[in-house]
N, C-alpha and C positions, 0 to 999 in steps of 0.2 A: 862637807861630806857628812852621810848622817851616822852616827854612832852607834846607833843598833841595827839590826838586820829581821827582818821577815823574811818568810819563803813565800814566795805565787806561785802555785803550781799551771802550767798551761799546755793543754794540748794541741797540737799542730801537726800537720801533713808531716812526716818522715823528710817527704823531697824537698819541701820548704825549710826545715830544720837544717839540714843539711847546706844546702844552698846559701843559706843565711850565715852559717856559722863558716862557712867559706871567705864569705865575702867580708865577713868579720875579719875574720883570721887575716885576708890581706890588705887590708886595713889597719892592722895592728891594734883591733881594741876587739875585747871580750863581748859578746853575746850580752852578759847582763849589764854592760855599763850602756850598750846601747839602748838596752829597755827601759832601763832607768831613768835616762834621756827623754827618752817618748815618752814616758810615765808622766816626768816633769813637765813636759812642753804641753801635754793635755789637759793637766790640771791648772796651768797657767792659762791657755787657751779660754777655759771653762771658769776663770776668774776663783776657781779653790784655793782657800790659803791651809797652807798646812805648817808643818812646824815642831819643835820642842817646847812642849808644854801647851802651846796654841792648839786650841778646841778647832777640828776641823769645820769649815766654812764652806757651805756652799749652797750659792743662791736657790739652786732647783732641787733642793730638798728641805721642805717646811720641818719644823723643830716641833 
């Protein structure tokens, strides 16, 4: 788990906010750990290495 935090801010429909945090809710996990989630599986997806201390990586952005 990572030991600092940022904020994303992000806007979305009211009734999909809603809906979503629902469905969370009976699920038993919070809103942000599912973003987080998808956060991770994207940037896996997308072959980005990220990390402590590790310079981020990623092939489709030249240096």
């Amino acid at each position: 788990m990572e030991t600092k935090s940022a904020r994303l801010t992000v806007l979305i429909d009211p009734n999909k906010k809603q809906a979503f945090e629902q469905l969370c809710a009976s699920q038993d996990i919070t809103p942000s750990q599912v973003v987080r989630q998808l956060i991770r599986d994207y940037l896996d997806k997308h072959g980005v290495e990220y990390g402590q201390g590790t310079p981020v990586k990623n092939p489709q952005v030249k240096s």
